[in-house]
Each structure stands twice: as structure tokens, then as C-alpha cells.
MILO-638038 format. One line per 3 residues: number of its first residue (from 0); their letters; for each residue y, z, x of N, C-alpha, C, O. Coordinates in steps of 0.2 Angstrom, whole numbers, plus 2048, in hexadecimal, padded with zeros to 3 digits. Atoms other than C-alpha are relative to their C-alpha. Layout:
REM MILO-638038
NUM> a> Y:Z:X:Y:Z:X:Y:Z:X:Y:Z:X ~ ...
END
This chain:
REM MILO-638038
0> xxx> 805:803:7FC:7E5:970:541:7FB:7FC:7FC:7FA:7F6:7FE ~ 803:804:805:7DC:96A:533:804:7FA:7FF:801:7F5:800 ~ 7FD:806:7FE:7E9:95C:531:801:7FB:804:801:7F5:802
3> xxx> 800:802:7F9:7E9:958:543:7FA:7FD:800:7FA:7F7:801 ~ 808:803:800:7D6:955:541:7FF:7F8:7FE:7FD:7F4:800 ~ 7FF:803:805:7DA:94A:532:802:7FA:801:800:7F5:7FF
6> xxx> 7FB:806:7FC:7E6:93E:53C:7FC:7FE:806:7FE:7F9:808 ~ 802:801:7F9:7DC:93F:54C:7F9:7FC:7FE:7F6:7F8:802 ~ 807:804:7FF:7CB:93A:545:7FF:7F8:801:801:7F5:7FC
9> xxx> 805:805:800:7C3:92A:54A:7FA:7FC:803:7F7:800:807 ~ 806:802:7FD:7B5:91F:54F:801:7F8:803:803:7F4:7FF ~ 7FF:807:7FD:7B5:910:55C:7FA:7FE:804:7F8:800:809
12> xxx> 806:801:7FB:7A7:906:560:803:7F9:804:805:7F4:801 ~ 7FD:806:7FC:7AB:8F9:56F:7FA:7FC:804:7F8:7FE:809 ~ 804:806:7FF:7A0:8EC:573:800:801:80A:805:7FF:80D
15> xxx> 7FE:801:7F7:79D:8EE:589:7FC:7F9:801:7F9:7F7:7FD ~ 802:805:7FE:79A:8DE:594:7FA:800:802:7F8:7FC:805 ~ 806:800:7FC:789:8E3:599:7FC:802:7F6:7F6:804:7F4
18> xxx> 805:801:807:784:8E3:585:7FF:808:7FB:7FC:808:7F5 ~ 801:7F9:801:784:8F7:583:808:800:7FB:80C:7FC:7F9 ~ 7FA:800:806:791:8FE:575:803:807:801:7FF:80C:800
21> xxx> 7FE:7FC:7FF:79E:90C:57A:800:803:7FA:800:7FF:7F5 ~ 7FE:7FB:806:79F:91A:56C:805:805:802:804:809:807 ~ 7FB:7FC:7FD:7AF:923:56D:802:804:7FB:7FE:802:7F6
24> xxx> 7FA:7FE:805:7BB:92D:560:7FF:808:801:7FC:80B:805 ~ 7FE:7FA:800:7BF:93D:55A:7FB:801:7F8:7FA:7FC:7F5 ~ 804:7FF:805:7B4:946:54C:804:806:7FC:806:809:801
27> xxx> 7FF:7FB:803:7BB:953:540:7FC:804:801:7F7:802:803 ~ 808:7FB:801:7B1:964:53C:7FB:800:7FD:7F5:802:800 ~ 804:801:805:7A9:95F:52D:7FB:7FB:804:7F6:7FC:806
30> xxx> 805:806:7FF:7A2:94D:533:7FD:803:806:7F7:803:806 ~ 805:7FD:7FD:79D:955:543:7FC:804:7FE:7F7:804:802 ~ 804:7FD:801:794:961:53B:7FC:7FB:7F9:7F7:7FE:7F6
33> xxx> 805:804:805:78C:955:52E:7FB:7FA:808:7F7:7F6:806 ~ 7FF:804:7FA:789:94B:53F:7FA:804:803:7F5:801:802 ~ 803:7FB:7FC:780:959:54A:7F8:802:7F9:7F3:805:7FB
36> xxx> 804:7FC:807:776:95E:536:7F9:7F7:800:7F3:7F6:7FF ~ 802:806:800:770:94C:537:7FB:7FE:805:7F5:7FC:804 ~ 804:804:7FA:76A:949:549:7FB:806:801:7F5:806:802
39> xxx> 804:7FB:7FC:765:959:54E:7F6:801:801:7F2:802:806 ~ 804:7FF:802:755:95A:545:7FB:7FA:804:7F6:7FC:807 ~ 801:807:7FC:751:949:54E:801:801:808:802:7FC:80A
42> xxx> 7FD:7FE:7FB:755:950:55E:7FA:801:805:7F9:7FF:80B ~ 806:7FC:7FD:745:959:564:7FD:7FB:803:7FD:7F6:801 ~ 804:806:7FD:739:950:571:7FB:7FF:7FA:7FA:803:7F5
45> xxx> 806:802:803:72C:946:568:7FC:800:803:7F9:7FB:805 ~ 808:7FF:7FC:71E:94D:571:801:800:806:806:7FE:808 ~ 800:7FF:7F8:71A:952:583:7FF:7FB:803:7FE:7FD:809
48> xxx> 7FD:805:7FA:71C:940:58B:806:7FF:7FD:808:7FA:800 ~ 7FA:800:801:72D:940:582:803:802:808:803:808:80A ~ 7F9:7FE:7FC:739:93F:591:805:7FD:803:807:7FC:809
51> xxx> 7FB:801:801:747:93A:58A:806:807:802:804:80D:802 ~ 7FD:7FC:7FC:756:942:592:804:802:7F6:804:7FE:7F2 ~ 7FB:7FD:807:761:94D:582:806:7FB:7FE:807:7FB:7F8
54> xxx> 7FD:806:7FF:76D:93E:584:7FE:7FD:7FA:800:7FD:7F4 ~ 804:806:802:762:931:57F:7FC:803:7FB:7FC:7FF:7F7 ~ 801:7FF:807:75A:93A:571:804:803:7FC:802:803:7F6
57> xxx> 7FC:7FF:806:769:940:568:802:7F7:7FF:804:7F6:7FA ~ 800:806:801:76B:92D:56A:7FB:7FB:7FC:7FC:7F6:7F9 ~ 807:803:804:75A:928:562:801:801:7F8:7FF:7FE:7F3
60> xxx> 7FF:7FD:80B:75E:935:552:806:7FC:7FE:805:7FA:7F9 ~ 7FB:803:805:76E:92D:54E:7FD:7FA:7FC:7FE:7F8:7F6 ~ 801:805:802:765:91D:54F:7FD:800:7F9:7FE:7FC:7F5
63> xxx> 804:800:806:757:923:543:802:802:7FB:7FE:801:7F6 ~ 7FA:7FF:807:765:929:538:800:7FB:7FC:7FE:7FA:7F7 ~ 7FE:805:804:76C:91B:534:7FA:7FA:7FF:7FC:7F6:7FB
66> xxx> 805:803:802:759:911:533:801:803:7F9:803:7FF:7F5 ~ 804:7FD:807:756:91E:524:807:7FF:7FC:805:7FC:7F6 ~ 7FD:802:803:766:91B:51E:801:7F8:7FB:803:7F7:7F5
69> xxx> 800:805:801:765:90A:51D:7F8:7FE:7FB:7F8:7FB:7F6 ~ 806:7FF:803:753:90C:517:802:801:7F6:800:7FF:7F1 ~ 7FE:7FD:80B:75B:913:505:800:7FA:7FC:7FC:7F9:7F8
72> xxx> 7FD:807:803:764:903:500:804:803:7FB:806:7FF:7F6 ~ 7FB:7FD:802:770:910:4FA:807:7FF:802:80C:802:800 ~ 7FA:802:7FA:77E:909:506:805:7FB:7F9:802:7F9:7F4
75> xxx> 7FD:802:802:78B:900:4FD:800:7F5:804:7FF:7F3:80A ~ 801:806:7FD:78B:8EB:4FE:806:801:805:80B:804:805 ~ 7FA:802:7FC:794:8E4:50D:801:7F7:801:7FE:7F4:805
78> xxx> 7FF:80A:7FF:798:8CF:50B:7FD:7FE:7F9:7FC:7F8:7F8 ~ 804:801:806:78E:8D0:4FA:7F8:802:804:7F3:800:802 ~ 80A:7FE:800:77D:8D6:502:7FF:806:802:804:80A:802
81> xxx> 7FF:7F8:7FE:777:8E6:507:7FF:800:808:7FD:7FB:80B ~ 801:800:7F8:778:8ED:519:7FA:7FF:804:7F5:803:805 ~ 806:800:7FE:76D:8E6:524:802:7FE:807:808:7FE:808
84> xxx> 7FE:802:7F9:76A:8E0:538:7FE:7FC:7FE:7F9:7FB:7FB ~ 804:809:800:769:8CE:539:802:7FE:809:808:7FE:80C ~ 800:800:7FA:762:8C9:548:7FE:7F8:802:7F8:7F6:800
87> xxx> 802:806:7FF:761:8B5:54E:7FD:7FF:806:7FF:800:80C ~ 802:803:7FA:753:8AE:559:7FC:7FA:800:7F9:7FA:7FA ~ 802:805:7FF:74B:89F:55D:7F5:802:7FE:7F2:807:800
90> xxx> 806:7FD:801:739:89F:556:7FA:7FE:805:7F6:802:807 ~ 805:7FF:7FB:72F:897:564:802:804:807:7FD:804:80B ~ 801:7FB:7FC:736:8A4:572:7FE:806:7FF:7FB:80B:802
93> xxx> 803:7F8:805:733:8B2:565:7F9:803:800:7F7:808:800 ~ 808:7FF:7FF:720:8AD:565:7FE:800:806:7F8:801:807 ~ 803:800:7FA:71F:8AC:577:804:807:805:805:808:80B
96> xxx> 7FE:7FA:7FF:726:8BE:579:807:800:806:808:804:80A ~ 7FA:802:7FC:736:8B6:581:808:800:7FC:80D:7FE:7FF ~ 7FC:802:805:741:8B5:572:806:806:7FF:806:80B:7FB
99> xxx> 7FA:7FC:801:753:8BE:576:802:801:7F9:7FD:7FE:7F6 ~ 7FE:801:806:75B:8C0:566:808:802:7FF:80A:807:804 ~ 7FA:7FF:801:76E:8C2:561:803:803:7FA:806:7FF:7F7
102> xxx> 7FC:7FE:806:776:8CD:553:807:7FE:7FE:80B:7FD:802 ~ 7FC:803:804:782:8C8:547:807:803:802:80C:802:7FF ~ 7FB:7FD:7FE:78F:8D3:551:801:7FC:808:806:7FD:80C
105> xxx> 7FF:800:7FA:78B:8C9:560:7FC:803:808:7FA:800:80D ~ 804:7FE:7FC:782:8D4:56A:7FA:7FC:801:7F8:7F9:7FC ~ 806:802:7FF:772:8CF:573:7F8:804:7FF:7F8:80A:802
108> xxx> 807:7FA:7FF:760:8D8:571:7FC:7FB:805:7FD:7F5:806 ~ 805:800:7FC:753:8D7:57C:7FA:7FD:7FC:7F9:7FE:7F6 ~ 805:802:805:742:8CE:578:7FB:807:7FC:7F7:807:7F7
111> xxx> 805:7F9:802:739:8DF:577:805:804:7FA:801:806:7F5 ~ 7FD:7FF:806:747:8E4:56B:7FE:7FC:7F9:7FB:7FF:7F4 ~ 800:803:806:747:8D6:55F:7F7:802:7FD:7F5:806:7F8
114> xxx> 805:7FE:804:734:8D8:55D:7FF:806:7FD:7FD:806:7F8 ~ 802:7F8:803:734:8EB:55B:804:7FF:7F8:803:802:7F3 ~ 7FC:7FB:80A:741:8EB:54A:7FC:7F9:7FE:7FB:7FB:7F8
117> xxx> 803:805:804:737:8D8:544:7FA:804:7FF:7F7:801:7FB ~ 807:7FD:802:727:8E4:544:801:806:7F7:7FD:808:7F2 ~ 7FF:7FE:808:72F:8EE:533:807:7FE:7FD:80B:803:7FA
120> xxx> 7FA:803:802:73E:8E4:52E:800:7FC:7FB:7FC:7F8:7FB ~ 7FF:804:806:745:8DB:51F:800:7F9:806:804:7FA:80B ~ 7FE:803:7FD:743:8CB:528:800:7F9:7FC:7FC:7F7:7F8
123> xxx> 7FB:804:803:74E:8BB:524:7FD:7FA:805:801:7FA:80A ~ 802:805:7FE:746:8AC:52C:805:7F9:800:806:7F6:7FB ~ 7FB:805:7FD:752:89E:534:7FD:7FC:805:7FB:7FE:80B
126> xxx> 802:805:7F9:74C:88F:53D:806:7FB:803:808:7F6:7FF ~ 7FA:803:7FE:759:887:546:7FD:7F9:805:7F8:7F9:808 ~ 800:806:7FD:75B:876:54D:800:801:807:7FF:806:80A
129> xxx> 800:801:7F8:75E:86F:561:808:804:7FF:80A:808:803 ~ 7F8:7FF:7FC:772:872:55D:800:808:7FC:806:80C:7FD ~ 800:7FA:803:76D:883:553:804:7FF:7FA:808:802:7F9
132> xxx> 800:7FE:807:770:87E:541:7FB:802:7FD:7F5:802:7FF ~ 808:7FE:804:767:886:534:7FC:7FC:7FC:7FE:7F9:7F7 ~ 805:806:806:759:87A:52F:7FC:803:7F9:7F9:800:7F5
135> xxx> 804:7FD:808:751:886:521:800:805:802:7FE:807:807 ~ 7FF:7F9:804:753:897:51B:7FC:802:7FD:7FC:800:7F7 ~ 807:7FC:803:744:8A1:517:802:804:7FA:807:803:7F8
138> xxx> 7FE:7FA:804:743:8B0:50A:800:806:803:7FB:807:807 ~ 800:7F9:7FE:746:8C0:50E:7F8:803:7FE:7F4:803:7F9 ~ 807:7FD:803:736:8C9:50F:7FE:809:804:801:80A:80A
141> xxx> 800:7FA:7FA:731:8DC:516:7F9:801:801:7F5:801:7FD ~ 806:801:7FC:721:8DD:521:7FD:806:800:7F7:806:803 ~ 803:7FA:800:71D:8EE:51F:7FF:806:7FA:7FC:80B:7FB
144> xxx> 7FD:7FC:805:721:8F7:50C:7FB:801:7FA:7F5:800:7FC ~ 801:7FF:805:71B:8FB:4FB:7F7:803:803:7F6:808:806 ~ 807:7FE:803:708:8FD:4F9:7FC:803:809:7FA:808:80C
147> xxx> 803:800:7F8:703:8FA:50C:806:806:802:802:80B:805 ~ 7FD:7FC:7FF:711:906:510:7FD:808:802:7FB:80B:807 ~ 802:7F9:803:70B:917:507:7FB:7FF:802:7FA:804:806
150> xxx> 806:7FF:7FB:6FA:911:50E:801:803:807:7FE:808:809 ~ 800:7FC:7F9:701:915:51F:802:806:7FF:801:80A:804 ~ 7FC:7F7:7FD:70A:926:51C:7F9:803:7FC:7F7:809:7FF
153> xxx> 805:7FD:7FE:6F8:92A:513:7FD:800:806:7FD:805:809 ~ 805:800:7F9:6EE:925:522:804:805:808:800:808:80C ~ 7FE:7FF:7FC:6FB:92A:52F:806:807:7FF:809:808:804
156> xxx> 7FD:7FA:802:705:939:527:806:800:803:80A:803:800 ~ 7F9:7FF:7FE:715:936:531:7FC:7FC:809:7F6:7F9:80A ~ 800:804:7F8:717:92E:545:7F9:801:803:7F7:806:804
159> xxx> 805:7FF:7FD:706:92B:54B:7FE:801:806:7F8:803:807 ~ 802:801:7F9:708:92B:55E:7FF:80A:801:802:80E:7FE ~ 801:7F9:7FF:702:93B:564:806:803:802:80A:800:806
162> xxx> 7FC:7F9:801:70D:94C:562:804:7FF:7FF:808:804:801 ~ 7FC:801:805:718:944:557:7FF:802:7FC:7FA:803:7F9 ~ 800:7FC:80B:71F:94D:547:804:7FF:7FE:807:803:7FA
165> xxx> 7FB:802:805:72B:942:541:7FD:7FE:7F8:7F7:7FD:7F9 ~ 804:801:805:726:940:52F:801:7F6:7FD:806:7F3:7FF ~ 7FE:806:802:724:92E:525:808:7FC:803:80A:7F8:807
168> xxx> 7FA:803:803:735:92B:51E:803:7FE:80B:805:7F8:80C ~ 7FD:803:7F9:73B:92A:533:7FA:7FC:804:7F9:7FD:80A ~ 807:804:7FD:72D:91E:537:802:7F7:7FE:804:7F6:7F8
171> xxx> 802:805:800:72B:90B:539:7FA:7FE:7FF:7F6:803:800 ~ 806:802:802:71D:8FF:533:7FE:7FD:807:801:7F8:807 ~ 801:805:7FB:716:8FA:545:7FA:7FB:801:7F4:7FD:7FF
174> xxx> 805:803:801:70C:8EC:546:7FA:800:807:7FC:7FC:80C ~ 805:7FF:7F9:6FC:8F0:554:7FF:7F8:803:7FE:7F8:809 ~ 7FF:805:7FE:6FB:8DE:556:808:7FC:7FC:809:7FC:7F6
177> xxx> 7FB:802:801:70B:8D6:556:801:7F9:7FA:7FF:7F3:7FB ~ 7FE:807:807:710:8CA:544:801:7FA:804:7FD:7F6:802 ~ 7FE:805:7FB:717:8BE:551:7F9:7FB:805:7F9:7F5:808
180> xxx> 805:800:7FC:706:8BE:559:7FA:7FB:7FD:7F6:7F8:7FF ~ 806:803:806:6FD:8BA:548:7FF:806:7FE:7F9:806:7FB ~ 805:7FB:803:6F9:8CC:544:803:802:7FA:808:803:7F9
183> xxx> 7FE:7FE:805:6F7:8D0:534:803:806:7FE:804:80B:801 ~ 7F9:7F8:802:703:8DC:528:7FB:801:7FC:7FB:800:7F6 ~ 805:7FC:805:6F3:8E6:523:7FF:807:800:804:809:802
186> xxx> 7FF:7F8:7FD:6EE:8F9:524:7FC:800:807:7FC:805:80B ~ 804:7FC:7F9:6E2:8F8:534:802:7FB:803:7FD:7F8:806 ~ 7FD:805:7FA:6EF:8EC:53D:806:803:800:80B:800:803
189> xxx> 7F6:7FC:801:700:8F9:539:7FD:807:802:7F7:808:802 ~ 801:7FB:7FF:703:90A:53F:806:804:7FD:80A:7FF:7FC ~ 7FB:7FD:800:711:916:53A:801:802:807:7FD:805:80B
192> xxx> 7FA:7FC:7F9:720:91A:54B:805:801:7FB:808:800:7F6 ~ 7FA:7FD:801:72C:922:54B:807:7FD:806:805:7FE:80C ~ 7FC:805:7FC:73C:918:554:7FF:800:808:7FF:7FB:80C
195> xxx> 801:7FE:7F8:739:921:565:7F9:7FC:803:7F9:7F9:808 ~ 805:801:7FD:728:91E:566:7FF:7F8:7FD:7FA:7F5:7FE ~ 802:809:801:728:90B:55F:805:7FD:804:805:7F7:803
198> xxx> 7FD:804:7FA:735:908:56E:7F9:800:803:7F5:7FA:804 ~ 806:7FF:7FA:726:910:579:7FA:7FC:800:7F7:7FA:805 ~ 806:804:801:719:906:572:801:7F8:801:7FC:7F4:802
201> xxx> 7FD:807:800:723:8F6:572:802:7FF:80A:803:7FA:80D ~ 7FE:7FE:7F5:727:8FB:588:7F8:7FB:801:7F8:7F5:803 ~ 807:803:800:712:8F5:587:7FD:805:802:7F7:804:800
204> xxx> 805:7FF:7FD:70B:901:591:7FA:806:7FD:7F5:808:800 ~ 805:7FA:801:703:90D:584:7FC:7FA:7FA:7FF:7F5:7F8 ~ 804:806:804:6F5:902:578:7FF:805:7FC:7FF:80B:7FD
207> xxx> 803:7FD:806:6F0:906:568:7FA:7FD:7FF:7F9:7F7:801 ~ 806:805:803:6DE:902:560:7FD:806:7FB:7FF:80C:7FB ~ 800:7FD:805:6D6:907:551:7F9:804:802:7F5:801:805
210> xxx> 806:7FC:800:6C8:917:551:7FB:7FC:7FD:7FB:7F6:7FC ~ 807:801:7FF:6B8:916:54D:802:800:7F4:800:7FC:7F0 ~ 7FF:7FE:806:6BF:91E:53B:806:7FD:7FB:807:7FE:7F5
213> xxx> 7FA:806:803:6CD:910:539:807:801:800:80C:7FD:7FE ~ 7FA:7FD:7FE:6DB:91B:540:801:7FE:805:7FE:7FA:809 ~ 800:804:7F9:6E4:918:54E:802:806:806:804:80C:805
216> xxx> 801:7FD:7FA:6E2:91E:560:804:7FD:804:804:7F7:804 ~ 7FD:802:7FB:6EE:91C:56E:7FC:801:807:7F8:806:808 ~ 803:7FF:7FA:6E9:918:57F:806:801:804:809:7FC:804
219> xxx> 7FE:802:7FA:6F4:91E:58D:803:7FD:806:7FE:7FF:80A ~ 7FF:801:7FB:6FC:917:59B:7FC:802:805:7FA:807:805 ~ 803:7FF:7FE:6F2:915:5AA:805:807:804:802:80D:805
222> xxx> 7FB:7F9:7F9:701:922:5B6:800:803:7FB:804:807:7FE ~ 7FF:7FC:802:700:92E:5A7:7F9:802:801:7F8:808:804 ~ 807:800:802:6ED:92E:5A5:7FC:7FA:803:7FB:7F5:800
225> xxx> 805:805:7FE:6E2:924:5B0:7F7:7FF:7FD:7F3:7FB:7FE ~ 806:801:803:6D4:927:5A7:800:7FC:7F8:7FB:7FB:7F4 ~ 7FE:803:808:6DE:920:596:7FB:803:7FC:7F7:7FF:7FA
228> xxx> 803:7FE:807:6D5:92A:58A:802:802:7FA:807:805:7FA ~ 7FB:803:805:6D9:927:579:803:807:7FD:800:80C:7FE ~ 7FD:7FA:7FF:6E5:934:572:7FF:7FD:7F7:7FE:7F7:7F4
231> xxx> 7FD:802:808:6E9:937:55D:808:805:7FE:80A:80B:800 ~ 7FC:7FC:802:6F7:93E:556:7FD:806:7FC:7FB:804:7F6 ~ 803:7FA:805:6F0:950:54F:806:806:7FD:805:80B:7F9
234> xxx> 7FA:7FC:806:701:957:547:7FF:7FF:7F8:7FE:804:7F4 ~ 801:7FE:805:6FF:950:538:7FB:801:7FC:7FB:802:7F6 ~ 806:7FD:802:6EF:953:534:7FC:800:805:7FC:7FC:809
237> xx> 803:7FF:7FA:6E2:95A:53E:7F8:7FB:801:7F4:7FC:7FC ~ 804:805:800:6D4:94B:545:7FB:802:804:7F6:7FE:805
END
């Protein structure tokens, strides 16, 4: 049986016409079970408006895996660089919150995508011509890291959005006012998310602003809370 497994494992991912990505193959016991050790923990709703169907969050934890993975910069080079997503978009659609964008595999993202991974991403600046040459190549730079980073996981312990208990390390740098917008890459214009909830915040309908104390406060959705009264995350520490 063991054999059988050996010969039988693989992994196929297929590109569908509608931009979505089939995942298919067969797992042995071990990687299944390194697999299930991996997501599981990531699993759990994040907070009581989590309602995400069991699906779709064993779909989120994979995701967050391979962020934190990628995060290490333990990965092996691929083409001489280290692993990364490279995403091409037009810079004035980008700033008028219209700007599709296209990864290096092909696929398309959405504008609400592109923006959400350019809010903590190594990002690689390409200005392209009418016929789409590259007219000039930026430097790589990362918008959320070092000094200003460790400031947020003091200030915000882990996912800020309320009744989140993802810790740091599975958190992006979001910016409360969008880079793209002009907002600055400071500590009382970034928050710590966790991938879940910096979709939800990138949807638009939940607003962030900063306390009275320089912390940040969400306001809810009017159809969750018509009175939007401002919420804090009190997991990791009590406010």
C-alpha cells in the first residue's frame, strides 16, 4: 500500500476559463497529514461575523501557509530570484481604483485584489508604455517591514479586527488609508490583518479610524450594526 501511494501521489493545478484554479491529485499519508498539521490550526472562524463556510476557510489557511512560507525567504531561488508574485498593472487605473492586474502565470486579479497584496508587498514598480514596453524599472522596495513593522505587532499584538486571534507572524501590514491614495507607510496610517479580514476590509464596508489613544477601532457595516459603533479587537490584550 505504501508503494501504491508512492506512485499514485500527485498534484495538478489547472488554470479554468472563468480565471479560478482546479486543484486536484492524490496525497500520500504523511503529506496529508503534514497538510491537515499545517491548515488546521488556521481553520477556526475568525470571530463571530466569520461566515465563512468550512470550505472556504480550509481555503484561506492553505493560503496563509504559503504567505508565511514565502515570508521566510527560506524557499529555494527560482530563475535566480527568490519566490515571489509578480503582478502587472497599469499605474493610472491602479490609482483610480480600476486597475485589474495580471500575474506572471496569466491569470487575472481583480482591482480589489491587486490593491489588497500592494498594501504589504515587496513591490517592483514598472511603467509601461501605449504598446506595454517597459519604460523604467523601479527598485524593489517593502512598505510595511523592519522598525515600523515590530511597532505594529507592539501596538496591535496580532489581527486587529475584532475577535481575531491570529498572532503577527500570519498578519499583513494594511494601510488605513490606501498608498495608492497617497497614504502614508506610518504607524497611525497601518494596522495589523490577518489575510481573512484584509479581504473583508478591502470588500469596503467595514471602516477603520484611529482611537482617541492612537489604536485602531473598526466601525461596522451598517446591515451588521446600524448604529456602527466602533468595535476593538480585545483578544490580545484587554482595552
Amino acid at each position: 500500500m505504501e508503494e501504491r501511494a508512492l506512485v499514485d501521489r500527485h498534484l495538478t493545478l489547472s488554470d479554468q476559463p472563468d480565471g479560478q484554479v482546479r486543484v486536484s491529485g492524490r496525497l500520500d499519508g504523511e503529506t496529508a497529514s503534514l497538510l491537515r498539521a499545517a491548515i488546521e490550526p488556521l481553520c477556526a472562524p475568525g470571530g463571530v461575523d466569520d461566515d465563512r463556510s468550512p470550505g472556504q476557510r480550509r481555503h484561506d489557511a492553505l493560503a496563509e501557509v504559503c504567505r508565511l512560507v514565502l515570508r521566510t525567504g527560506d524557499l529555494p531561488e527560482h530563475g535566480g530570484d527568490r519566490p515571489q508574485l509578480v503582478v502587472t498593472v497599469a499605474l493610472d487605473p491602479l490609482l483610480n481604483h480600476l486597475g485589474a492586474g495580471t500575474l506572471d502565470t496569466g491569470l487575472r486579479l481583480t482591482p480589489d485584489a491587486v490593491r489588497r497584496i500592494a498594501c504589504d508587498a515587496a513591490v517592483l514598480p514598472a511603467v509601461l508604455g501605449g504598446e506595454s514596453q517597459v519604460l523604467d524599472l523601479g527598485r524593489q522596495r517593502r512598505l510595511v517591514t523592519g522598525p515600523l513593522r515590530r511597532a505594529l505587532v507592539l501596538r496591535d499584538g496580532g489581527c486587529a479586527f475584532p475577535g481575531c486571534d491570529r498572532p503577527p507572524r500570519w498578519c499583513d501590514g494594511h494601510h488605513i488609508r490606501h498608498w495608492s491614495d497617497g497614504g502614508p507607510t506610518r504607524l497611525d496610517n497601518a494596522v495589523l490583518l490577518c489575510g481573512h479580514h484584509h479581504r473583508v476590509v478591502h470588500q469596503g464596508e467595514w471602516t477603520i479610524r484611529r482611537g482617541a489613544d492612537g489604536r485602531p477601532e473598526f466601525l461596522p457595516p451598517a446591515w451588521l450594526d446600524p448604529q456602527r459603533v466602533a468595535r476593538r479587537n480585545v483578544y490580545h490584550r484587554r482595552c
